[in-house]
C-alpha positions as CSV (number, residue, x, y, z in Angstrom):
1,X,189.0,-26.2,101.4
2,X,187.7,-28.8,99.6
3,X,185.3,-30.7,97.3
4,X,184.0,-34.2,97.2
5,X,181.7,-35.6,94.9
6,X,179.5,-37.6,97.1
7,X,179.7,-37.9,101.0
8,X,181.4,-41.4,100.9
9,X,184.4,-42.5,102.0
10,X,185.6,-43.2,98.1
11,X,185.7,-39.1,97.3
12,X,186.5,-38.2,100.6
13,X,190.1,-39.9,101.3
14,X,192.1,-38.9,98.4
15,X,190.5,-34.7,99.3
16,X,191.5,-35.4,102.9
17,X,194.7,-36.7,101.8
18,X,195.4,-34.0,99.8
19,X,194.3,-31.3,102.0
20,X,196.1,-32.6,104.8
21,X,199.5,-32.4,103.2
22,X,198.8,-28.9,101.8
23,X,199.3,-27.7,105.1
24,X,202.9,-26.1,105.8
25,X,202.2,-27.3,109.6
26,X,201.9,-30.7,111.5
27,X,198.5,-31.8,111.6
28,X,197.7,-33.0,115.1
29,X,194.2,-33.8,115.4
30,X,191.3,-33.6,113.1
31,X,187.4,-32.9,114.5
32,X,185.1,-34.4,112.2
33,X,181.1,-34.6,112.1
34,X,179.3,-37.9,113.3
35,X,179.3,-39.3,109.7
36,X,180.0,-43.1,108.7
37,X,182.2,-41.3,105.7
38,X,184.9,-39.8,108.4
39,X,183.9,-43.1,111.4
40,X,185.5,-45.9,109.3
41,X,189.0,-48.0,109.4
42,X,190.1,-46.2,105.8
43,X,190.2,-42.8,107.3
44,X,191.4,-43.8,110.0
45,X,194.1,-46.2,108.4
46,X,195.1,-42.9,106.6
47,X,195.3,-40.5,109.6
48,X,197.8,-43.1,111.5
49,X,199.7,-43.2,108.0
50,X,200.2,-39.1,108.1
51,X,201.1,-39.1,111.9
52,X,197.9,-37.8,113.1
53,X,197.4,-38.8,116.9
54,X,194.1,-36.9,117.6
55,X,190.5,-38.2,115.9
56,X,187.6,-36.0,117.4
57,X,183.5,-36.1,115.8
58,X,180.7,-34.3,116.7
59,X,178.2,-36.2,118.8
60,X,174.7,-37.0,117.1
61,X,171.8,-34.3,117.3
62,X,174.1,-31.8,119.8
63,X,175.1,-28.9,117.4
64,X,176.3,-26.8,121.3
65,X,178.3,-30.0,122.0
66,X,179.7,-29.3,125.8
67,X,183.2,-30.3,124.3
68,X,184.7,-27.2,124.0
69,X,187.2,-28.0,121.2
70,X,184.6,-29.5,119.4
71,X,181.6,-27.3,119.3
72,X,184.5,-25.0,118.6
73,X,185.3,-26.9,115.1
74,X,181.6,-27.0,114.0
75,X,180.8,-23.8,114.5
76,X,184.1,-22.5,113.0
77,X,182.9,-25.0,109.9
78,X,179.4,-23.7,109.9
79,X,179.9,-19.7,109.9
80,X,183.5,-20.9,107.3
81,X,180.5,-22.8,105.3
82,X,178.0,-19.7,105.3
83,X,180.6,-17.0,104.4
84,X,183.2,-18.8,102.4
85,X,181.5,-21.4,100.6
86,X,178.0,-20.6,99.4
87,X,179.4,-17.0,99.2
88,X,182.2,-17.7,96.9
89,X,181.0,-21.1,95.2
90,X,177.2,-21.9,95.9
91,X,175.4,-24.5,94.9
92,X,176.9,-27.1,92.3
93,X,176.5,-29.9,90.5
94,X,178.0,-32.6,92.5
95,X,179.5,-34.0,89.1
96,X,181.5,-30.8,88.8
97,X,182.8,-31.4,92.2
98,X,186.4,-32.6,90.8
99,X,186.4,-29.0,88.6
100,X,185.4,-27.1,91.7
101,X,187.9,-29.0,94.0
102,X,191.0,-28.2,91.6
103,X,189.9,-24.3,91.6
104,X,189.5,-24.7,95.7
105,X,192.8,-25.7,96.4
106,X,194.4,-24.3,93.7
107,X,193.0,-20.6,94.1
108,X,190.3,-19.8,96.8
109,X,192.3,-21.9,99.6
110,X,195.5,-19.7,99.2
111,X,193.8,-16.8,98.9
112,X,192.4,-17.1,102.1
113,X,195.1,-18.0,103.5
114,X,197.1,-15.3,102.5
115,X,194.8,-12.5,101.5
116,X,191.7,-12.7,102.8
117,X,191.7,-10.9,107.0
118,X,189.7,-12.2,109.2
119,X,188.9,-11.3,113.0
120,X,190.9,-13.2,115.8
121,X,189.2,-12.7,119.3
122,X,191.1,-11.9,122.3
123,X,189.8,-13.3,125.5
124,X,189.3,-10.6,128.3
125,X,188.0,-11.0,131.9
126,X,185.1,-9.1,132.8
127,X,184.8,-7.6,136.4
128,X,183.0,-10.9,137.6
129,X,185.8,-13.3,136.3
130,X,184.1,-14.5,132.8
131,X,186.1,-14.9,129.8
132,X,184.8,-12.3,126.9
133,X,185.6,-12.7,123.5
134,X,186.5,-9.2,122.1
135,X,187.2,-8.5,118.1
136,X,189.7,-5.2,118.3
137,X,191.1,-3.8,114.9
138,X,194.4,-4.6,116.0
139,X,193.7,-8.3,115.8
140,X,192.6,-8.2,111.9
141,X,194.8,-10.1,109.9
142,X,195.2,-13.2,107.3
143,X,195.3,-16.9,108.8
144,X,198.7,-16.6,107.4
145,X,199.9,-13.6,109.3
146,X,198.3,-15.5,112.5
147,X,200.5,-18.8,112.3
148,X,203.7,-15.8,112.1
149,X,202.5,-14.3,115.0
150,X,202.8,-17.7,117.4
151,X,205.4,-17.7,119.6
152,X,208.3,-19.8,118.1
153,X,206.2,-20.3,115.2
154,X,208.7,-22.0,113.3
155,X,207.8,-24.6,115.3
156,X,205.1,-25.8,114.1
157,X,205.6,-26.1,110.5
158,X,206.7,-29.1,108.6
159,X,210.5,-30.3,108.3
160,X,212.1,-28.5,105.5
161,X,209.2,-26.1,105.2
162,X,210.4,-22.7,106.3
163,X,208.6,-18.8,106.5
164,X,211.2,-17.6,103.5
165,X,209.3,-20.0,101.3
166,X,206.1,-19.6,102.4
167,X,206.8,-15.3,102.5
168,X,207.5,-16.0,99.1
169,X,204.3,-17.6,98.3
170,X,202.2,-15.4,100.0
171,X,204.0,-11.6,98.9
172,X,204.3,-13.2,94.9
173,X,200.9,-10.5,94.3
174,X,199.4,-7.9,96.3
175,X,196.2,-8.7,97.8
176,X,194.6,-7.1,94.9
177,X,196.2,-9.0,92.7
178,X,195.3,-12.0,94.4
179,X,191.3,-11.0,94.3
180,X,191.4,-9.8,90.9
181,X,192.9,-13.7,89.6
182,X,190.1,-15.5,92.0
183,X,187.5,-13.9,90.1
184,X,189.3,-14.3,86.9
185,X,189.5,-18.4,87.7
186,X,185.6,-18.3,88.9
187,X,184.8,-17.1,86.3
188,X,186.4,-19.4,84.2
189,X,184.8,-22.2,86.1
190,X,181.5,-21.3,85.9
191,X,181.6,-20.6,82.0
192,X,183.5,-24.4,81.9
193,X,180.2,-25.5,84.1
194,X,177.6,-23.6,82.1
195,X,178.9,-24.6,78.6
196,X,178.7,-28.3,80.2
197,X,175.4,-27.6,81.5
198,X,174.0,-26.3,77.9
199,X,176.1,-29.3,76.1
200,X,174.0,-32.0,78.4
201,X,170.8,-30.4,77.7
């Protein structure tokens, strides 16, 4: 996750950047909204320098876009948005967006990604032949544990990027731990925010 200033294409390049190579797996396509900030020759300049072949956006005014993989992104984005985001972050500032960007990827993302469950569906066929979507406890588990649980997962992650680092990472603190230091930094950000608040007042 990240945090941009300003919706332009002058914030959002060096986030993308950096986000994209945060990832311990190739990055093969990347579904954007129908914004000029994402629909320019600069992103684009950038995706083809990272080795990303696939460039999808959302198309204007269809929220229930018929393209599966994309109405899939934006409403994976929208419910991330309403129970990540606002939840953990809210509303700020947008001058404090560099502060809340380092605390993003430096503390919320990797928890997340490594202590934070979350429900994967399993597809089922009904009697009549239709695809169900069914959220069993024995699907519950971090994004992290997900990407392990791929076939041949090792696959898919970046050259010289293996699972014993990245176990590493994610077993360094219990998931307790983990929570207990994410509050700790959020609060630390907001007191940094509030003192800046009061000092521009």
């Amino acid at each position: 996750m990240g945090t941009v200033e300003a919706i332009s294409e002058r914030f959002l390049l060096p986030v993308l950047e950096g986000l994209i190579e945060a990832f311990p797996f190739v990055i093969q396509g990347i579904h954007a909204d129908n914004g000029s900030e994402y629909i320019n020759h600069r992103v684009a300049a950038l995706l083809n320098k990272l080795r990303i072949g696939e460039f999808t956006k959302s198309r204007p005014r269809h929220c229930n876009d018929n393209a599966p993989r994309s109405s899939r992104g934006q409403a994976l984005a929208e419910s991330k948005n309403a129970s990540v985001v606002r939840k953990s972050i809210g509303h700020i500032p947008r001058r404090f967006a560099p502060l809340v960007n380092e605390f993003t990827q430096r503390v919320l993302s990797p928890f997340l990604n490594t202590h934070r469950p979350c429900l994967f569906p399993a597809d089922t066929l009904d009697d009549k032949g239709r695809v169900t979507k069914r959220y069993r406890d024995s699907d519950v588990m971090t994004p992290y544990d997900k990407l392990k649980s791929l076939d041949n997962a090792e696959r898919f992650l970046n050259p010289g990027v293996t699972f014993d680092q990245l176990d590493a990472l994610a077993h360094a603190v219990s998931d307790l731990e983990a929570a207990n230091a994410l509050n700790d930094a959020r609060d630390a950000l907001f007191r940094t925010i509030g003192r800046a608040w009061r000092d521009a007042a």
